[in-house]
DOLUMDREN-141153 format. One record per atom (N, C-alpha, C): residue in three letters; x, y, z. Coordinates in steps of 0.05 Angstrom, whole numbers, plus 5000, padded with zeros to 4 digits. Example, Ala and Ser with C-alpha at 12.3 -4.5 7.8 and 13.67 -1.06 7.14 Angstrom:
2
Ala526448865156Ala524649105156Ala526449345156Ser525749555142Ser527349795143Ser525850015157
//
This chain:
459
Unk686609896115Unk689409846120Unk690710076135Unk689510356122Unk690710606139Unk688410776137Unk688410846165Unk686611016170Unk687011276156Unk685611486154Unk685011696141Unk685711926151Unk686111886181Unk687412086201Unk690412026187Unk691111836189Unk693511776186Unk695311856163Unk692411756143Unk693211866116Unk694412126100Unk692612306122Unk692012616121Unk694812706133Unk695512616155Unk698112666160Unk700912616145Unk699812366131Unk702912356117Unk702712496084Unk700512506078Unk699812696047Unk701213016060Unk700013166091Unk701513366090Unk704413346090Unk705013176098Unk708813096108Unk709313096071Unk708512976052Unk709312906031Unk709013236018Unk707613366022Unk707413626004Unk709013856018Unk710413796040Unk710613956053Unk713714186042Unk714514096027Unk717114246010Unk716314345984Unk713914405980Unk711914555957Unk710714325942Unk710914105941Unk708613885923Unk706013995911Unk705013995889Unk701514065892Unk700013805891Unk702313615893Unk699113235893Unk701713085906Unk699512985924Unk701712725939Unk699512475937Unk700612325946Unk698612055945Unk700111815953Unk697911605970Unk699111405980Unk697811235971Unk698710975964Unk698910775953Unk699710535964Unk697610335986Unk698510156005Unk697009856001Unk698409666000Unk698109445994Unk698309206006Unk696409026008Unk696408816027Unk695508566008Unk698208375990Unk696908175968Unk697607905989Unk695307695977Unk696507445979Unk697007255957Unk698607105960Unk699806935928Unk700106525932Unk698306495933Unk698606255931Unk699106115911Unk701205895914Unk702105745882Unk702805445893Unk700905255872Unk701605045869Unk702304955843Unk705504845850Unk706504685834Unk706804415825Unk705704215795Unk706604045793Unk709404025770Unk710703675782Unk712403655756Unk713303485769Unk714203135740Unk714502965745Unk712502835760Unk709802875757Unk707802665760Unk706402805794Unk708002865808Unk708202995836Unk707303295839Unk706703345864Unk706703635877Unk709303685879Unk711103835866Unk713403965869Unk713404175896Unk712004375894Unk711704625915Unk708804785921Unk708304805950Unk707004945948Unk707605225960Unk707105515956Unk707905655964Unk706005815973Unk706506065998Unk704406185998Unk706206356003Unk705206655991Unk707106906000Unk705607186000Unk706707336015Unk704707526028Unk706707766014Unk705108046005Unk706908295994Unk705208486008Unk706208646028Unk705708796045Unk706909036052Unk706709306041Unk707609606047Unk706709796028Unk707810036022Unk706010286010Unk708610496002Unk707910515987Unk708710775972Unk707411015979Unk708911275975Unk708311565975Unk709611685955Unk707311765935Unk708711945909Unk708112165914Unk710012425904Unk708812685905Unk710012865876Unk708513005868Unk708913195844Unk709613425846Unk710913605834Unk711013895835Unk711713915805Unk709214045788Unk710014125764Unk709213835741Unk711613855733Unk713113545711Unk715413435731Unk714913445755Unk717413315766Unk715513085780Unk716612905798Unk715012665802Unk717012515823Unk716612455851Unk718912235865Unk716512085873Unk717411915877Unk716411585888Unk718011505922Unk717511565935Unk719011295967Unk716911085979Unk718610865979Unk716210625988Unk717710536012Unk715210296019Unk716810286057Unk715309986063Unk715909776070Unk714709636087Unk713609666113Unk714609936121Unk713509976148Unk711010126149Unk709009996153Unk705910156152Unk705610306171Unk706610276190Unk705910386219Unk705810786214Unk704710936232Unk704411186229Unk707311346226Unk707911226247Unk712111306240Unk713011186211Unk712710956202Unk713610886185Unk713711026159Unk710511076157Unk709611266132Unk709911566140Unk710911676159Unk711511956159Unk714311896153Unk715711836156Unk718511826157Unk718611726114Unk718011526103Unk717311516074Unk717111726061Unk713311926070Unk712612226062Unk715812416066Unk717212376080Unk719312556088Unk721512586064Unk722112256064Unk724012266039Unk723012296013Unk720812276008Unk719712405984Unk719412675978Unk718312766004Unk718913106003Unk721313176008Unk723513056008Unk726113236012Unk727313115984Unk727112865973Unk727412945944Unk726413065920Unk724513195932Unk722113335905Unk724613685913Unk725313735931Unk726913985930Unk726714045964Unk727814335960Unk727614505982Unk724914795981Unk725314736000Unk721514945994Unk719014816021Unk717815056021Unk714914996046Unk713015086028Unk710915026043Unk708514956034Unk706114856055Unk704014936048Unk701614876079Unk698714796051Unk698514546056Unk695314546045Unk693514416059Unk690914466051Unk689514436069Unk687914056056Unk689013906075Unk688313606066Unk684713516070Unk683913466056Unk681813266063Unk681413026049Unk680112936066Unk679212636047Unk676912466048Unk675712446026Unk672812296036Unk672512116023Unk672311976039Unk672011626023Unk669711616007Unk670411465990Unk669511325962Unk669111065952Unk666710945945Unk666710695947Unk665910705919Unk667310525901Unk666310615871Unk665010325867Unk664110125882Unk662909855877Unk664409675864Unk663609385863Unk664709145845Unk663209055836Unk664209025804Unk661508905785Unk663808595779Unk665408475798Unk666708275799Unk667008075825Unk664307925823Unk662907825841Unk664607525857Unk666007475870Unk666107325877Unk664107055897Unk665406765887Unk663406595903Unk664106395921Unk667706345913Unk668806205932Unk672006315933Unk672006455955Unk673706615964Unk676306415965Unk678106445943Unk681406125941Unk681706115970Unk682206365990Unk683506316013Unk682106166042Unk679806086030Unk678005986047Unk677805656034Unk679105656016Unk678805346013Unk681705226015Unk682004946027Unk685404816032Unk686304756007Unk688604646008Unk690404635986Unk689404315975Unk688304165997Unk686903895973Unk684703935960Unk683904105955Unk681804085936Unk683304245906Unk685204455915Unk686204585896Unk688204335887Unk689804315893Unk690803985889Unk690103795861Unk687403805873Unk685803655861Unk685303745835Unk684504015840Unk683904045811Unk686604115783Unk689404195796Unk690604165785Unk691103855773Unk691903655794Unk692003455779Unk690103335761Unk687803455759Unk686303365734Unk687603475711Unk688403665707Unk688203845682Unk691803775678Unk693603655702Unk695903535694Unk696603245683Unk694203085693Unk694402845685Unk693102745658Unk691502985646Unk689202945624Unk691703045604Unk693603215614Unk695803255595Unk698003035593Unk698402935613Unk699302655621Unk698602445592Unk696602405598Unk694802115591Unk694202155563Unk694802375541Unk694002425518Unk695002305499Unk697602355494Unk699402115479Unk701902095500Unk703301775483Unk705101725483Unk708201915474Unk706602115466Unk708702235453Unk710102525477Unk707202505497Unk708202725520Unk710402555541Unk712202735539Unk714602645550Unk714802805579Unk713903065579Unk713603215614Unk711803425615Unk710303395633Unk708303545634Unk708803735667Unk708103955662Unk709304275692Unk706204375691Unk705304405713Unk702804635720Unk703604675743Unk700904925743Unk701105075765Unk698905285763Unk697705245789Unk694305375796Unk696105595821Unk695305785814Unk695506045828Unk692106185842Unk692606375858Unk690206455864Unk691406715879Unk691006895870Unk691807165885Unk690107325899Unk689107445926Unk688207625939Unk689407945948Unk689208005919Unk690808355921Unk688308545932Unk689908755948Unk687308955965Unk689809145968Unk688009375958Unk689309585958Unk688109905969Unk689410085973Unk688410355985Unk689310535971Unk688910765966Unk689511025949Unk688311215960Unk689811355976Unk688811575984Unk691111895969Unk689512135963Unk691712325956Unk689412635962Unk691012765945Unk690913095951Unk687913205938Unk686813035926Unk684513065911Unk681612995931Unk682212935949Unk680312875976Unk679212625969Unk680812405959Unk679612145948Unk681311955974Unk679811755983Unk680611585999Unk678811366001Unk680411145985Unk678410955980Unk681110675977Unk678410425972Unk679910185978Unk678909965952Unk679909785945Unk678809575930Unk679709245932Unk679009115931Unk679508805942Unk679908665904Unk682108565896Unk681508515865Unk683308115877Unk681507965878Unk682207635869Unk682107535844Unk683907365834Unk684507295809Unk685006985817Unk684406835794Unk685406545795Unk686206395768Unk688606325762Unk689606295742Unk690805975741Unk690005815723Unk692005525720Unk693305485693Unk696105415696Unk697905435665Unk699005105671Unk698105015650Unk699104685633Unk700704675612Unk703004655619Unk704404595597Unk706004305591Unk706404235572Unk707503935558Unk709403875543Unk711103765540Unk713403735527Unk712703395511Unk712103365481Unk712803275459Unk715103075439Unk714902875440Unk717802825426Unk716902665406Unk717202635384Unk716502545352Unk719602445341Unk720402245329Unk722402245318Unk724702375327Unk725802415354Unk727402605363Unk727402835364Unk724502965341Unk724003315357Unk722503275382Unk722603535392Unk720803625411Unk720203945408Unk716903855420Unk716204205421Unk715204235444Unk713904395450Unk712304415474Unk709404655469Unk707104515479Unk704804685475Unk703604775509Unk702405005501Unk701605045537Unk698705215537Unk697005185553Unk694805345557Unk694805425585Unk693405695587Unk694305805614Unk692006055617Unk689405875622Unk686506095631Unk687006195660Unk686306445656Unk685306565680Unk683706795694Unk682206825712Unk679207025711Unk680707205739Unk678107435742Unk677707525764Unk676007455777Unk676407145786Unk674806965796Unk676006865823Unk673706695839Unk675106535850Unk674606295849Unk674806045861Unk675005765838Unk672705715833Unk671005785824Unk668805775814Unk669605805784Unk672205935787Unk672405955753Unk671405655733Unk672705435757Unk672305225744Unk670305045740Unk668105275744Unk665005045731Unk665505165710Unk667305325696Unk666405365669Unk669105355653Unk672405315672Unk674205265659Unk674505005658Unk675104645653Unk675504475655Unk678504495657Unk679504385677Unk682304365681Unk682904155654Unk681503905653Unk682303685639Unk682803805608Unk681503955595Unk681304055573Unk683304245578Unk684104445595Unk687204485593Unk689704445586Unk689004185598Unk692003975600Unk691903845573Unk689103765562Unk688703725534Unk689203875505Unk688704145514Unk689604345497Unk693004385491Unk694204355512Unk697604335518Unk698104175504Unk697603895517Unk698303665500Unk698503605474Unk695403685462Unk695103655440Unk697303835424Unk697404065426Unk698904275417Unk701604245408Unk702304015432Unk705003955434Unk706003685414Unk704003535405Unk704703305398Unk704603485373Unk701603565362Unk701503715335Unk704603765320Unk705904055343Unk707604175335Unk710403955338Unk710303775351Unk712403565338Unk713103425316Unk709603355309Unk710203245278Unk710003425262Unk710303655255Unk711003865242Unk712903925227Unk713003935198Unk716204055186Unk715804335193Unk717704455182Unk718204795188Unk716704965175Unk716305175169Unk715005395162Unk716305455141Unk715405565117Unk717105705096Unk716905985097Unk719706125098Unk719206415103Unk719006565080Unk717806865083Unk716706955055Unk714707145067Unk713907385054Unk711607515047Unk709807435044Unk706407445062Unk704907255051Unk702507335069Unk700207295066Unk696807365081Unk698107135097Unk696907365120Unk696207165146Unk693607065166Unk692106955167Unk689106895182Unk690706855213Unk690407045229Unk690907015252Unk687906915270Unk687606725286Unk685406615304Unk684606835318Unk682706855335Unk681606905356Unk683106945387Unk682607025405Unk684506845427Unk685707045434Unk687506905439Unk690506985444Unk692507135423Unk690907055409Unk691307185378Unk691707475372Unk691207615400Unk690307985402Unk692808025414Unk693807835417Unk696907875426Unk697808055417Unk698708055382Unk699608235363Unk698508425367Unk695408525373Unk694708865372Unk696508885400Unk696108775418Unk697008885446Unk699708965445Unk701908755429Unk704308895433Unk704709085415Unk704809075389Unk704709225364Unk703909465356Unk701409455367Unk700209725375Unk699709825405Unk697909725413Unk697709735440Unk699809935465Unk702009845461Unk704409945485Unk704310245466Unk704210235440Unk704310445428Unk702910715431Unk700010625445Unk697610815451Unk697910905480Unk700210725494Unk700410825527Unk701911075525Unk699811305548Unk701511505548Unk704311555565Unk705811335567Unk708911295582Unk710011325554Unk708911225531Unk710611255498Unk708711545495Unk707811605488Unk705711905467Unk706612125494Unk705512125515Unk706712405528Unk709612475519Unk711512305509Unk714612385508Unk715212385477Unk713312315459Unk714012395427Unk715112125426Unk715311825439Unk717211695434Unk714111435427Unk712711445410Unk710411285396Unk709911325366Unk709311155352Unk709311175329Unk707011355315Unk704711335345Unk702111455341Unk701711705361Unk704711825361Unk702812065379Unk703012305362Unk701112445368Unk699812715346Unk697712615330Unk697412405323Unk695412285318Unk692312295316Unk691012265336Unk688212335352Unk687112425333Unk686012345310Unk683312395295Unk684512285263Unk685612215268Unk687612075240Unk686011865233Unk687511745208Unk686111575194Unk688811355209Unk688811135217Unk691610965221Unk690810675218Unk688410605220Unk688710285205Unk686910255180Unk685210065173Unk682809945155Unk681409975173Unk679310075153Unk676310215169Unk675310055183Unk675709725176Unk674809575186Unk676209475214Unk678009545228Unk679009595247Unk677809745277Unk676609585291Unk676109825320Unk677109755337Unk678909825356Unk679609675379Unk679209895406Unk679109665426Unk678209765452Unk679109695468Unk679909855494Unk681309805513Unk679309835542Unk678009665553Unk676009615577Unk676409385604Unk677409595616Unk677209435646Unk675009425663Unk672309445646Unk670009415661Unk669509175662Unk670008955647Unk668308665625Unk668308565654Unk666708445671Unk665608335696Unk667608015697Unk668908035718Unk670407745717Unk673507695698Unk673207895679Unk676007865661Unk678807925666Unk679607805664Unk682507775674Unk683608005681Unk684008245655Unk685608455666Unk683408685678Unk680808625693Unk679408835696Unk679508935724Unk678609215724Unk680209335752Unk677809465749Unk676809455781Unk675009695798Unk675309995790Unk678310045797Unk679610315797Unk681510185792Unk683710395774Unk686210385768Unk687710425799Unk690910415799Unk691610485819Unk693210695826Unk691010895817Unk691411175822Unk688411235830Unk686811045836Unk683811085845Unk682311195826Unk682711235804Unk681611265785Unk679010985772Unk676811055773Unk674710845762Unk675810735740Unk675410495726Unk676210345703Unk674710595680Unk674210495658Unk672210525637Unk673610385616Unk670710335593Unk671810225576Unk672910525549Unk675010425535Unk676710675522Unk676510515496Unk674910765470Unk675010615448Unk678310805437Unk679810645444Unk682210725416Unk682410775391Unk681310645380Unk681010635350Unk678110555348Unk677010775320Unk673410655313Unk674710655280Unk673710505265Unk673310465239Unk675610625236Unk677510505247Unk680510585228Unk681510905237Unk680011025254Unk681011375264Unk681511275288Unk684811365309Unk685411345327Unk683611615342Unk682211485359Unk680411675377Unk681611695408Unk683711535422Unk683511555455Unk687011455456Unk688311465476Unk689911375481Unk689411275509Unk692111125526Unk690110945548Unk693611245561Unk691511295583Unk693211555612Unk693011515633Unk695111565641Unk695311605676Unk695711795680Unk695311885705Unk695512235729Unk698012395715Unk700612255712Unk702212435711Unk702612425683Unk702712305663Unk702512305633Unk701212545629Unk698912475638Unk695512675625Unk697112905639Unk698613025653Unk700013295657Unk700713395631Unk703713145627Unk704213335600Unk702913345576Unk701313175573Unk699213215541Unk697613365553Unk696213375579Unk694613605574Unk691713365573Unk691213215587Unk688413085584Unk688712935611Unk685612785608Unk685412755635Unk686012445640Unk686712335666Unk686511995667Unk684011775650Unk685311555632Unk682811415631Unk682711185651Unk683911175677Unk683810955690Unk685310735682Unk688210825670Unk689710615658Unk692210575673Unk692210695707Unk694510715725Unk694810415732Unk697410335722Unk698309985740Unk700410025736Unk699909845766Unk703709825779Unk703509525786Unk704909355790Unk705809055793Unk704809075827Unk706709265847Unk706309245875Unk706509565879Unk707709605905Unk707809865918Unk710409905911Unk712209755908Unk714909745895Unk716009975881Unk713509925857Unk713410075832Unk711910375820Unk713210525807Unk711510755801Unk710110685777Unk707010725784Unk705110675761Unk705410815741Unk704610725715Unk704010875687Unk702610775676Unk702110795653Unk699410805636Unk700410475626Unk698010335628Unk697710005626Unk695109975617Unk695509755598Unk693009625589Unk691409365607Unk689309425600Unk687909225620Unk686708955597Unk683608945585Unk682908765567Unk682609005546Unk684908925528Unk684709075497Unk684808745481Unk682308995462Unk682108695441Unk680508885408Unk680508655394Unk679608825365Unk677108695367Unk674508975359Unk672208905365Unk671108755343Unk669108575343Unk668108335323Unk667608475297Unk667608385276Unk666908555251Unk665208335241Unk664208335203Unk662408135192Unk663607955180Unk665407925179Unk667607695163Unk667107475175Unk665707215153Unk665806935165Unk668206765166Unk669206645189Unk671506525192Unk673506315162Unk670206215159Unk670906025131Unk672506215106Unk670106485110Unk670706635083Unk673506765087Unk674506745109Unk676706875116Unk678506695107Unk679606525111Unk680106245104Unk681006155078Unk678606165072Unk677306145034Unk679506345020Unk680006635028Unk680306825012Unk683306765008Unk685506605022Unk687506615022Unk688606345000Unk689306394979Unk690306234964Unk693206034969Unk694706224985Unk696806114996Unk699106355024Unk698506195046Unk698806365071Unk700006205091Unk699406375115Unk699006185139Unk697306305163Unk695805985173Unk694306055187Unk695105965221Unk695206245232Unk696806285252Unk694806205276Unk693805955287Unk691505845307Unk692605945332Unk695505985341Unk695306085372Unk697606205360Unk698506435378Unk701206605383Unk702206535404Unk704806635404Unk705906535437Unk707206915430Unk708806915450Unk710807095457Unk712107335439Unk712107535449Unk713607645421Unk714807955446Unk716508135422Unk717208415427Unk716008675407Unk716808905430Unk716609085401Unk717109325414Unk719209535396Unk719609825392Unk717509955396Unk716410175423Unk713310215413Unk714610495399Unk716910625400Unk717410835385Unk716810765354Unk718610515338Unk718710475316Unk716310325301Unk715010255330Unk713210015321Unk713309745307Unk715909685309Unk716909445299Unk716709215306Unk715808935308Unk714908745325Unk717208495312Unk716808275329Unk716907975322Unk715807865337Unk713707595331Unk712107485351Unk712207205343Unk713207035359Unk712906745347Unk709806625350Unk709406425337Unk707406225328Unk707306065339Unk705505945368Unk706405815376Unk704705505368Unk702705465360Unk702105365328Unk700405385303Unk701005295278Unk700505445249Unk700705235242Unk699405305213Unk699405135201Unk698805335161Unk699305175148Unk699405305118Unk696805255113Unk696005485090Unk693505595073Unk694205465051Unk693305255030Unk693305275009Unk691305264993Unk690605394971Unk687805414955Unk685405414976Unk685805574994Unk683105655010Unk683005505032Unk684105295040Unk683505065055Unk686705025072Unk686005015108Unk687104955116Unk688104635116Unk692404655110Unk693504375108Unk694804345128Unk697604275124Unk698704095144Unk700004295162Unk701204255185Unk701904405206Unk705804445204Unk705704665211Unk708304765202Unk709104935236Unk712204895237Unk712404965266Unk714805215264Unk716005245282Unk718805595273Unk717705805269Unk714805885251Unk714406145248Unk713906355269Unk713806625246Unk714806845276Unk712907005262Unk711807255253Unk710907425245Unk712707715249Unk713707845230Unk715608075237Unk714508255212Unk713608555237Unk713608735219Unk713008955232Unk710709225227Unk711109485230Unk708009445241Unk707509685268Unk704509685274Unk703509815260Unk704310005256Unk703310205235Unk701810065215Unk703709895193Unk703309785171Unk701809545175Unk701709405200Unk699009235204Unk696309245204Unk695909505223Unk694209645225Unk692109675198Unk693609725174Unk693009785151Unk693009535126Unk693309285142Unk694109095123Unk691208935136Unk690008925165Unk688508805177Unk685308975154Unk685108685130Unk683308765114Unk680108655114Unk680508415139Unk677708305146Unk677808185169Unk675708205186Unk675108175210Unk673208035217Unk673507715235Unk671107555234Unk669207635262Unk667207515266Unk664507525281Unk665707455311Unk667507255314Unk667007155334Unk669607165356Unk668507395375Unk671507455390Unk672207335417Unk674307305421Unk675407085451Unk677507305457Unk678307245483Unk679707275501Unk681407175503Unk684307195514Unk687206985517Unk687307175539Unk689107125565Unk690607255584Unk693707125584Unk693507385596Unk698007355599Unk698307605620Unk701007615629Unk702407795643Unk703707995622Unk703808225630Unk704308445614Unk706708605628Unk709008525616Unk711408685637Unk712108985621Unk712109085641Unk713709455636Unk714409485652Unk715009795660Unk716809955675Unk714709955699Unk713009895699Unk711509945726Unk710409625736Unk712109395723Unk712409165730Unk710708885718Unk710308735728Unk708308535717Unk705508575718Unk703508625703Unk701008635710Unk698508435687Unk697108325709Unk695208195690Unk693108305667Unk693308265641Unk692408285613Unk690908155598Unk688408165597Unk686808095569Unk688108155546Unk687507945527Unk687808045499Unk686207875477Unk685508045460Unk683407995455Unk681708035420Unk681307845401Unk680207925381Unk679107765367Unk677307705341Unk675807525331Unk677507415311Unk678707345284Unk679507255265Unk680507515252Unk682507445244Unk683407745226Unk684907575201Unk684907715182Unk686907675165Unk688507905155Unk691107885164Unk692908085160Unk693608035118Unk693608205105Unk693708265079Unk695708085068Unk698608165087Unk701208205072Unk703108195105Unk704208045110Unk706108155126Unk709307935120Unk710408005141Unk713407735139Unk712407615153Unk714107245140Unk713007145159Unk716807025167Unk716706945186Unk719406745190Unk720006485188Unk721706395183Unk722106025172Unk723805995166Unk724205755155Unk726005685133Unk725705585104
//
C-alpha cells in the first residue's frame, strides 16, 4: 500500500519534534453486506475504508493524526500534525526498516470477492427461509451474510515494516415469534476467518433453524423467577460472561491505570483452581484470530489464568510502557480512525473433567442458562448484567420447562470464585467487541460451567 521509502520519510517527519516511536498504520478494507427482510433482498451494499494513521510517542505522552490521503504529501503533512502536537522540540533519528513477513496459518479457499452476489444470495436465502418455514409461529425473519477483505500495513521506529491480508465471513439469522400475543425473538450469527467455504461446514439452513427455534421456545415461555441460585451456563457463546466480566478486566487500557479489579494481581490466587482461561489469536480460521496485532506485533496464545492464579494480562505498545512489560499482541483498532489498545481476540475457559450430565445432576434447583445474549460491565468494579437469551429451570437435577426475562448480575471477582465445575466439551460463539479503539471481531469461548451461587433476574 506504501512503499518503505515513503514510509521512512514520514516516521522521520513524525519524530521530528523529539518522539522516540512513531508508526504508521494504513488500511485498505472491503465490506460487503447482504441484506434480507420481508421474504426479499432488502440491500446490498459494498463499501470500501481506505487511509492511515500516524501515531507518535515521547515518554507517557501519545498523539494519533489520521488522513484519507495516502499519497506521499498526504502522509507527510498527517506525520506533521502529529509532531507538532506531541510539543515543540528537534530531533534526528536514524530510520530503517526491514520487512517482515510473519506468515498465515489462516488459509483461505474461496476468496468472497471473487464470487457474485447470486451465489451469496443464495446461500443466505437458505438459512432465511429454513427460519421462514419452521413454525407458524415465526412472524419476521432479518439476515445478513457479510464478507470482509481487511489488509493492513504497520510500519514504525523499530525497523519493522510489514503487511497482513485478514478475510472474515460472517451470516446472522434472526426471527421474531408470536405465541398467545407474546413475542420474542431468537438469533444465531456464525462466523470464521474464512472465506465461503465456511459453509461446507456452517449450514446456513440450521442457522435459520437455530433462530427460529429459539424464538418460538422463548415465546411459549413464562418468566424466570428471580433469586440467588447455581447456575449451569452452556458452552458457546456462553464465554460471553468470562469475556465481559473478567476479560475487559485483564486489558491493559484498565490495569496500566489502577482502574481493574485485577491489577497488582499477577501471581494471586483469583478464581477456583479449577478455572484456566486463555486468550489466543493463533486458533487457525477463528473468528477473532490475527496474524499480528495492529501494532505488528505476532498474535500468541496468552494463558491469563492457570488453575485459579492470574498469570498474564492481554498489552499493547503503549500500556506495556507504563506497567513496565512487553506487548502480547493484543493491539486492535476497528479502522485507521482509531487509536489501538489492548483487545481480546478468542478468550475462552479451557475444558476441565466435569460431565455435562453431572453438572446438571448436581443442581437441585437453578437455572440452566443454554445461550446468553448481551450484557455490560464496570471493568474497574467488576460488576456485570448479562441477559439470557434462552433458559430454562433446574429442578431435582433435571432440566424443565423454559423460562424467558432472565439476566445474570453480579461481581467478576466473585464469579471467578463461584465457577466450581467445569465440563469437557468447549465451543466457540463470535460477536463484535466494542471499546475505545472501536468495533472488533471476538471469539468467546468455554465448555459448561456451573457458577455456585450468583443473582439471577426475573420476576
Amino acid at each position: 500500500m506504501i512503499s518503505r521509502e515513503i514510509c521512512k520519510k514520514v516516521l522521520q517527519k513524525a519524530v521530528s519534534t523529539g518522539g522516540d516511536y512513531a508508526e504508521i498504520f494504513a488500511e485498505n478494507t472491503t465490506k460487503y453486506n447482504i441484506a434480507m427482510i420481508a421474504d426479499k433482498v432488502d440491500s446490498i451494499s459494498d463499501a470500501v475504508i481506505a487511509g492511515a494513521a500516524v501515531r507518535v510517542y515521547k515518554g507517557m505522552r501519545s498523539v494519533m493524526a489520521s488522513t484519507v490521503d495516502t499519497s506521499e504529501a498526504g502522509l507527510l503533512r498527517c506525520a506533521e500534525q502529529a509532531a507538532e502536537a506531541l510539543g515543540q522540540g528537534s530531533a534526528a533519528m536514524d530510520i530503517v526498516l526491514r520487512e517482515r513477513i510473519f506468515g498465515d496459518i489462516h488459509p483461505i479457499r474461496t476468496v468472497p470477492g471473487s464470487v457474485g452476489s447470486k451465489e451469496k444470495v443464495e446461500i443466505l436465502k437458505a438459512g432465511y427461509f429454513a427460519a421462514r418455514e419452521y413454525s407458524n409461529a415465526i412472524t419476521q425473519v432479518t439476515g445478513n451474510l457479510l464478507d470482509v477483505d481487511h489488509n493492513i500495513l504497520v510500519a514504525n521506529t523499530e525497523e519493522l515494516y510489514t503487511q497482513d491480508r485478514q478475510i472474515r465471513t460472517w451470516i446472522s439469522l434472526s426471527a421474531v415469534a408470536e405465541i398467545n400475543g407474546e413475542t420474542q425473538t431468537g438469533s444465531c450469527n456464525p462466523g470464521c476467518r474464512m472465506g465461503l467455504e465456511m459453509f461446507e461446514t456452517v449450514d446456513p439452513r440450521e442457522v435459520g433453524i437455530h433462530a427460529a427455534r429459539q424464538a418460538v421456545t422463548m415465546a411459549g415461555a413464562g418468566y424466570c423467577p428471580a433469586g440467588v441460585m447455581p447456575v449451569a451456563i452452556d458452552n458457546g457463546f456462553g464465554g460471553v460472561i468470562f469475556h465481559e466480566a473478567c476479560g475487559h478486566s485483564l486489558e491493559a487500557s484498565s490495569v496500566a491505570y489502577g482502574r481493574s479489579q485485577f491489577a497488582g494481581k499477577l501471581g494471586q490466587q483469583i478464581a477456583n483452581e479449577k478455572v484456566t482461561a486463555i486468550d489466543d489469536g493463533t486458533i487457525p480460521n477463528a473468528w477473532g484470530s490475527i496474524n499480528i496485532d495492529d501494532e505488528g506485533t505476532p498474535s500468541r496464545k496468552n494463558v491469563l489464568i492457570e488453575n485459579g492464579v492470574l498469570k498474564s494480562y492481554m498489552i499493547d505498545k503503549f500500556n506495556g510502557r507504563r506497567m513496565g512489560m512487553v506487548s502480547t499482541g493484543n493491539a486492535r483498532r476497528e479502522s485507521y480512525a482509531y487509536t489501538p489498545t489492548s483487545r481480546m481476540t478468542n478468550t475462552y475457559i479451557a475444558p476441565g473433567t466435569d460431565r455435562n450430565e453431572d453438572i446438571i445432576a448436581s443442581i437441585e434447583y437453578g437455572l440452566y442458562a443454554k445461550e446468553m445474549g448481551g450484557g455490560s460491565v464496570n471493568p474497574v468494579t467488576g460488576e456485570f448484567n448479562f441477559a439470557v437469551n434462552e433458559g430454562y429451570l433446574i429442578r431435582n437435577g433435571k432440566i424443565c420447562e423454559p423460562v424467558r426475562g432472565a439476566s445474570l448480575v453480579g461481581k467478576g471477582s466473585e464469579i471467578l470464585r463461584n465457577i466450581d465445575m467445569v465440563g469437557t466439551q468447549l465451543d466457540m460463539g463470535q460477536g463484535m467487541c466494542g471499546s475505545s479503539s472501536g468495533s472488533v471481531p471476538t471469539n468467546v469461548g468455554q465448555p459448561m460451567i456451573r457458577v455456585s451461587s450468583i443473582t439471577v433476574g426475573g420476576r
